[in-house]
C-alpha positions in Angstrom: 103.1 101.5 97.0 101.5 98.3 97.7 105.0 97.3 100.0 103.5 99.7 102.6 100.7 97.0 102.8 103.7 94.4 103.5 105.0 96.6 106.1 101.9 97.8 107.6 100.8 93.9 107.8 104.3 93.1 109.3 102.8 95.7 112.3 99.7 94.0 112.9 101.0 90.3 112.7 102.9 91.3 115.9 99.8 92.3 117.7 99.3 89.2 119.6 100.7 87.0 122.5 101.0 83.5 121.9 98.7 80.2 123.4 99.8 76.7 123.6 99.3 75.5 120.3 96.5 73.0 121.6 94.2 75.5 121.8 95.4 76.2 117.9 94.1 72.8 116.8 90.8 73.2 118.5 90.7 76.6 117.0 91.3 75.1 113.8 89.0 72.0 114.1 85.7 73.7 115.4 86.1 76.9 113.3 86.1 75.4 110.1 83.7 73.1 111.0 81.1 75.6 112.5 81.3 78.1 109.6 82.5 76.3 107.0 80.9 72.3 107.6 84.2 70.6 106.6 85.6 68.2 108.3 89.7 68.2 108.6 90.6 64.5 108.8 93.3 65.0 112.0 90.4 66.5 113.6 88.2 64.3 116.6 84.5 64.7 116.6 85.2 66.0 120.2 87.4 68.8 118.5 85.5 69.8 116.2 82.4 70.6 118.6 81.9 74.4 119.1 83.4 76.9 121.8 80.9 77.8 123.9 82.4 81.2 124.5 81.8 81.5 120.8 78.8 82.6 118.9 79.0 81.4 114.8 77.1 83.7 113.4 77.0 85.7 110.2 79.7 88.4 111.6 82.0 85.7 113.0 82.0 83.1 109.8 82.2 85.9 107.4 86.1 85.9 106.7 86.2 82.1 106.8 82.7 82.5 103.7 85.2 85.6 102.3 88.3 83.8 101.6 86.6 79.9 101.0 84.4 82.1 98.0 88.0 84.2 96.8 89.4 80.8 96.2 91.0 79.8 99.2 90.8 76.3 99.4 90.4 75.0 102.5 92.5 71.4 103.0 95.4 73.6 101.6 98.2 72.6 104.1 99.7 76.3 103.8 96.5 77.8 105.2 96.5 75.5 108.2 97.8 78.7 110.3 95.6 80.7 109.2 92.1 78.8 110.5 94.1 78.0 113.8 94.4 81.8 114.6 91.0 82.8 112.7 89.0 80.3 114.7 89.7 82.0 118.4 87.3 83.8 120.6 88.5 87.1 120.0 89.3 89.0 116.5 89.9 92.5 115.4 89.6 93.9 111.9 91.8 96.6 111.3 90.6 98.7 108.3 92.3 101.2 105.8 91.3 102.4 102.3 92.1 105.6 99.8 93.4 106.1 97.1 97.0 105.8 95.5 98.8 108.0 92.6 100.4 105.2 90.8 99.0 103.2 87.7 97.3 99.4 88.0 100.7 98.2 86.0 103.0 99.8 88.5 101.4 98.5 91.8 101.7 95.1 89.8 104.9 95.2 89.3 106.3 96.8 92.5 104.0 93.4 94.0 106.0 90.8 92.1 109.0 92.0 92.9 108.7 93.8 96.8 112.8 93.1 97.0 113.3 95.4 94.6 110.9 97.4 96.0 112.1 98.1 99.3 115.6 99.1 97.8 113.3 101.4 95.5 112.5 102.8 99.1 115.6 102.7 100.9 117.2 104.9 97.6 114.2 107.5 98.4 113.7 107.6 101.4 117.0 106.5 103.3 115.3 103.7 105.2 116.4 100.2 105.8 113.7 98.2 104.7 114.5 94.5 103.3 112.4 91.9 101.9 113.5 88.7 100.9 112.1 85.4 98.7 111.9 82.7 100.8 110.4 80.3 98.2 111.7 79.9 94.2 107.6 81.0 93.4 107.9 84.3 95.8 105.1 83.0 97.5 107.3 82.8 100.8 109.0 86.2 102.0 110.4 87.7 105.0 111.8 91.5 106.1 112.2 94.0 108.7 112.8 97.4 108.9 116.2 97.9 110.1 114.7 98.8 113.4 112.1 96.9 115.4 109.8 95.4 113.3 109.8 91.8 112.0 107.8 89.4 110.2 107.3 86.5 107.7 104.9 85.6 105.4 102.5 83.6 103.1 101.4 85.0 99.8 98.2 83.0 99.5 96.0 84.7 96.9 97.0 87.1 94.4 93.0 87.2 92.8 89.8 86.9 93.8 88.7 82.5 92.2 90.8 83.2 89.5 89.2 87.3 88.7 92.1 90.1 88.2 94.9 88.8 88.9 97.4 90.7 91.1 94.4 93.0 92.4 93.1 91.1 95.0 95.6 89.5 97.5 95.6 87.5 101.1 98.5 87.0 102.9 98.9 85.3 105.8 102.3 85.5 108.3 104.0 86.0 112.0 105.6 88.9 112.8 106.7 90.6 116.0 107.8 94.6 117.3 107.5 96.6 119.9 104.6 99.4 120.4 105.1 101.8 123.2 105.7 99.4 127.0 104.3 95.9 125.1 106.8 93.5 122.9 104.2 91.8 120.7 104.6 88.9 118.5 102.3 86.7 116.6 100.0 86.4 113.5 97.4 88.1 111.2 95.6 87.5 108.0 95.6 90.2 105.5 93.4 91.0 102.9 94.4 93.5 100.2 91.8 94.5 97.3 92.8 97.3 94.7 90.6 98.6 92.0 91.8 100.9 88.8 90.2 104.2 88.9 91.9 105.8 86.0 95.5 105.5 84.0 97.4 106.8 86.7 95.3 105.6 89.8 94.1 102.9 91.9 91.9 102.7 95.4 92.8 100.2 97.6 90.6 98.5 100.6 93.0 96.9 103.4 92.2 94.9 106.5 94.1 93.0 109.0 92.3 90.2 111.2 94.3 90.1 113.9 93.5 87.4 117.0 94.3 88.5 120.4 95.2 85.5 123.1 92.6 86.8 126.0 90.5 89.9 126.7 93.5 91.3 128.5 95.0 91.8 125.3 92.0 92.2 123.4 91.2 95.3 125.6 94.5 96.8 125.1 94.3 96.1 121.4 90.9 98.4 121.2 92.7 101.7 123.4 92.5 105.1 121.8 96.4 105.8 122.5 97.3 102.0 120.8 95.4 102.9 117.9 97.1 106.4 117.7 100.9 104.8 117.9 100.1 102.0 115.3 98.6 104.6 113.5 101.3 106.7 113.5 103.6 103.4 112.0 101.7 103.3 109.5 101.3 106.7 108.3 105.0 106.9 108.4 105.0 103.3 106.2 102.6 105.1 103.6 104.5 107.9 103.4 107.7 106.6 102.8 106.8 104.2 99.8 104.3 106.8 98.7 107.2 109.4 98.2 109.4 107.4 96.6 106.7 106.3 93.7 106.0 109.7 92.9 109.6 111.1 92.6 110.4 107.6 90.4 107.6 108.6 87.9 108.1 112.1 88.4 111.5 111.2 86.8 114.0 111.9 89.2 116.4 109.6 89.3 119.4 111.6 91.5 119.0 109.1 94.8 119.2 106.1 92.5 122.5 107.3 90.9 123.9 107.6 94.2 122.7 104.0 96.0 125.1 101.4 95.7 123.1 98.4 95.2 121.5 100.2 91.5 124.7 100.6 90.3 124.9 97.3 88.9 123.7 93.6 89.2 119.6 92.4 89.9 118.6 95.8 91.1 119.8 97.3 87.6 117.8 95.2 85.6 114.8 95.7 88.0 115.4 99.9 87.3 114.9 99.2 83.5 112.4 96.8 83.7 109.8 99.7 86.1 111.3 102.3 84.3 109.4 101.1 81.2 106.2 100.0 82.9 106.2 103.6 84.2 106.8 104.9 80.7 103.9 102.7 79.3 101.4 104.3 80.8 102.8 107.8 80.5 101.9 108.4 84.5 101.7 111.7 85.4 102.2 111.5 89.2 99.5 114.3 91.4 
């Protein structure tokens, strides 16, 4: 289930246009040093002054205070991207929370192995979803979904300074699609928090911080009839990955025995391996 996260993310890292990447630095430099009082060494004094057009207060440093206090440390090179986008003038926080039908274990495992995962999908669901490793520590993946929707990506947390591991995630990545006349591309930082409600469920809390270039953009970004096609993506996403949990622990196992790629190989040993984390926790699917 948690791969509709991945694909939903992939969506919202294309909702931006890009800016020369001088304006990155600067984002970069002053942001950190506004919310957070460090002081990156490639950074001028000049640079690191703040953006007038920007107030630093409590609602603007809070994700910058959020991820420094999950464990994000903040002279890691990787996250470098990240404070050059977060540090802009204009930001939207896409939400989404519920609750899922699967167990703690299974949303675990389904994370550590999302290639697997999307061929769980594909089996299901006749989609053409793909994720690949990027990096030997599958920090560093990519996918699409056969269609129009791109994106790459940073795992950059997996718990919250060290606390339950696997329940508490931020990615960061570029991605890029198309949503109704605009072809978007860009970045977002997502933040993924899950929480064990009983043997056979978990709730999950998602957001996307997304940074528009300019208030063209951002106002586009904030129409009802945007929301309602991205909305529509990514009920379509949850559905998809949804349905094919449930049938898995439900025990049907018909589209697997007729997808190639199960029949033998990686994707074999993956089966095995879910099929007894499934059976471990004797899931009883709603």
């Amino acid at each position: 289930m948690q791969f509709a996260f991945i694909f939903v993310f992939f969506l919202f890292s294309a909702i931006y246009a890009s800016e020369p990447p001088s304006l990155g630095h600067l984002a970069m430099c002053s942001g950190v040093k506004q919310c957070l009082g460090y002081d990156f060494p490639q950074c001028s004094a000049e640079e690191k002054k703040p953006n007038p057009d920007i107030k630093y207060n409590t609602e603007y440093c809070a994700p910058y205070i959020e991820l420094k206090r999950r464990g994000l440390q903040t002279n890691d090179p990787r996250a470098y991207d990240l404070y050059r986008y977060m540090g802009r003038q204009y930001r939207v926080i896409y939400k989404l929370n519920g609750k899922l039908p699967v167990s703690k274990e299974m949303m675990i495992y389904l994370f550590n192995n999302m290639d697997f995962t999307a061929q769980l999908v594909n089996a299901y669901r006749k989609t053409k979803y793909t994720i690949k490793y990027d990096s030997p520590d599958k920090k560093i993946f990519s996918g699409d979904n056969g269609d129009n929707l791109f994106g790459s990506f940073v795992w950059l947390l997996n718990d919250s300074a060290g606390r339950d591991p696997g329940m508490h995630n931020v990615f960061f990545g570029r991605g890029r699609t198309k949503i109704l006349a605009w072809k978007l591309h860009g970045t977002a930082t997502a933040i993924l928090d899950l929480r064990e409600i009983s043997k056979d469920s978990v709730s999950y809390e998602f957001r996307s911080i997304v940074s528009p270039s300019g208030a063209v953009l951002n106002s586009i970004m904030n129409l009802g009839v945007f929301n309602k096609v991205v909305n529509g993506y990514i009920r379509e996403i949850v559905n998809n990955i949804e349905g094919a949990a449930k049938e898995f622990a439900k025990g049907n196992r018909v589209p697997i025995s007729n997808y190639d790629a199960f029949k033998s190989g990686k994707w074999k040993n993956n089966l095995i391996e879910f099929d007894a984390v499934v059976k471990s926790r004797n899931v009883t699917p709603r």
